[in-house]
C-alpha positions in Angstrom: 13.4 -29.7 5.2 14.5 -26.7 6.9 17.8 -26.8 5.6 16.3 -27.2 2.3 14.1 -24.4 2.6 17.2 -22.1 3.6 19.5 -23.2 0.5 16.4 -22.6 -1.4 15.8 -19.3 -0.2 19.2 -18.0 -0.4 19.5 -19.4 -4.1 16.3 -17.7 -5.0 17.7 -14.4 -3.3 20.3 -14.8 -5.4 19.1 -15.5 -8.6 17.4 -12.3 -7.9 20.0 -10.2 -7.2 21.5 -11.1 -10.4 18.1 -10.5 -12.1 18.0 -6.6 -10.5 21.8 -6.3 -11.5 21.2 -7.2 -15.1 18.4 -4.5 -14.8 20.6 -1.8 -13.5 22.9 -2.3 -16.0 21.2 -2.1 -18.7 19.1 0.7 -17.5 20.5 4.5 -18.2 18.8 5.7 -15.5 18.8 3.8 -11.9 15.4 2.8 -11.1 14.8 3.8 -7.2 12.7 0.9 -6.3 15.3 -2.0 -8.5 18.3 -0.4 -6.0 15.7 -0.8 -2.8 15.2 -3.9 -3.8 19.1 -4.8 -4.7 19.9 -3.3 -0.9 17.5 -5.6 0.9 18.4 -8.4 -0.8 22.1 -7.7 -0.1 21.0 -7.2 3.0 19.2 -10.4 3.7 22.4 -12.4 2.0 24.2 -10.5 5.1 26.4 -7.9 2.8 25.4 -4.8 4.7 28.1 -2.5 3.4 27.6 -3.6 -0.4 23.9 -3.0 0.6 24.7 0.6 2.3 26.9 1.0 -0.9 24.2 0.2 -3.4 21.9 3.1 -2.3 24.7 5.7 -1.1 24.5 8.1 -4.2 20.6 8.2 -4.5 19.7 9.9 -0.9 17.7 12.5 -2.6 15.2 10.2 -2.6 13.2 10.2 1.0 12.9 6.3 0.7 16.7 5.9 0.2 17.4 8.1 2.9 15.5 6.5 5.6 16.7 3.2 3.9 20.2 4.2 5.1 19.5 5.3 7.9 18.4 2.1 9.3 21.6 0.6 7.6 24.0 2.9 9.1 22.7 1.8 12.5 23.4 -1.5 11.6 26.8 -0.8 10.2 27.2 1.3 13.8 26.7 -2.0 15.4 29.0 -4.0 14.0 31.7 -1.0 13.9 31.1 0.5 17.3 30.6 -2.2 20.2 27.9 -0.6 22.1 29.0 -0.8 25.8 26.8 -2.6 27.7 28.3 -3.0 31.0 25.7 -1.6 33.4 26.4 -2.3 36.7 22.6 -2.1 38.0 21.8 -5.4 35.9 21.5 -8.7 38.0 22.0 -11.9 36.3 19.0 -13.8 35.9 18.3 -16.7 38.2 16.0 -19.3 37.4 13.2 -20.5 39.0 10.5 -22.5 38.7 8.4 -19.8 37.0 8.0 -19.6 33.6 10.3 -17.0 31.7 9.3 -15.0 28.7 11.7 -12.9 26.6 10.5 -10.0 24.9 12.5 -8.2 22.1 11.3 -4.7 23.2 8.8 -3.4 26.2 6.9 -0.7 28.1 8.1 1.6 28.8 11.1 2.8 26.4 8.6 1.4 23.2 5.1 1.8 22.9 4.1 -0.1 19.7 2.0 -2.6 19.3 4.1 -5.6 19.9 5.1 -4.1 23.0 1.4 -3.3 24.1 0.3 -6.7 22.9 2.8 -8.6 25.2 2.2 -6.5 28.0 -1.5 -7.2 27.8 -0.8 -10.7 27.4 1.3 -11.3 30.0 -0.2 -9.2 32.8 -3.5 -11.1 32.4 -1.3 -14.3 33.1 0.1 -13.0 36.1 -3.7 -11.3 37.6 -4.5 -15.1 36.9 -2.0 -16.7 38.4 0.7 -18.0 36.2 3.9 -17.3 37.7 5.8 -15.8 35.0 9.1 -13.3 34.6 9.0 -11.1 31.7 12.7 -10.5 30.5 13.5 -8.4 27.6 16.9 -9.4 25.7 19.9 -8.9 26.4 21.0 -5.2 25.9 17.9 -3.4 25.5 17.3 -0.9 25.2 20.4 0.4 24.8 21.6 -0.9 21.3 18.8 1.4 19.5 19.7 4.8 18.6 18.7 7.4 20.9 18.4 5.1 24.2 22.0 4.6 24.5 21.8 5.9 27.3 18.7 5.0 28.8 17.9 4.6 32.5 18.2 1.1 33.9 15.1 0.2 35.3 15.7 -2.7 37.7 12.0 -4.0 37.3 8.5 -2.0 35.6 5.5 -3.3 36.2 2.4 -1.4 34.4 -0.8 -2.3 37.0 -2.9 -4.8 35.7 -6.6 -6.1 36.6 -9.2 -8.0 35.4 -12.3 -6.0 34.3 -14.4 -8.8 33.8 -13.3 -11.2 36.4 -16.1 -14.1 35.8 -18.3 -14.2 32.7 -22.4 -13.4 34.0 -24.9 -15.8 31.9 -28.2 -15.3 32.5 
């Protein structure tokens, strides 16, 4: 089913592609929102140049411009190995605890997935369950602007339980 599901997908992302091609060209005038949607479907069929490409003469627009910027960070990527050889990193060693691998964390991101998971996982360790937070490989230094980000061996935000056993009267 999966693979199904995939083929399926990429058809259909296809099919539209072709669809907001045909629209382009017969259009005088580009439509803003038929390019977005060209780049991210280029994008999600993995062509991030053609998709950088399809949007590069319409930056006037703010939505195309912060469009390419997240493409030109991807494009950086792929050009540009980031270095990632930090000498303060230790290998992880397993254990018999239970490890959990976040995408991003307190405290170089803030958001909500970040705040979410933190919440989450220091009310499982106040309640016992012996669990290691890892975040992936090379964060945070493969987003822009933390390239150079202090390595923080651990962080650990303080946790506690406010209301440590329910009162029913």
């Amino acid at each position: 089913m999966s693979v199904g599901v995939q083929h399926s997908t990429r058809e259909n992302a296809q099919n539209m592609l072709q669809y907001a091609n045909k629209l382009l060209l017969e259009s005088s005038n580009k439509d803003i929102d038929v390019l977005l949607i060209k780049s991210s479907l280029e994008l999600k069929m993995g062509d991030i140049q053609k998709s950088y490409n399809t949007l590069e003469g319409y930056n006037h627009e703010s939505r195309v411009r912060r469009k390419l910027e997240v493409i030109s960070e991807q494009l950086d990527l792929l050009k540009n190995e980031p270095n990632f050889n930090h000498p303060q990193i230790k290998p992880y060693k397993p254990t018999s605890s239970i490890a959990y691998l976040l995408h991003n964390s307190l405290p170089y991101h803030s958001g909500g997935y970040a705040c979410r998971s933190h919440g989450l996982l220091s009310n499982l360790i106040v309640h016992g369950v012996d669990i290691k937070p890892l975040t992936r490989h090379c964060y945070p230094w493969d987003f822009k602007g933390f390239e150079n980000a202090k390595t923080l061996e651990s962080e650990f935000v303080s946790a506690r339980s406010i209301l440590s056993e329910p009162k029913y009267r």
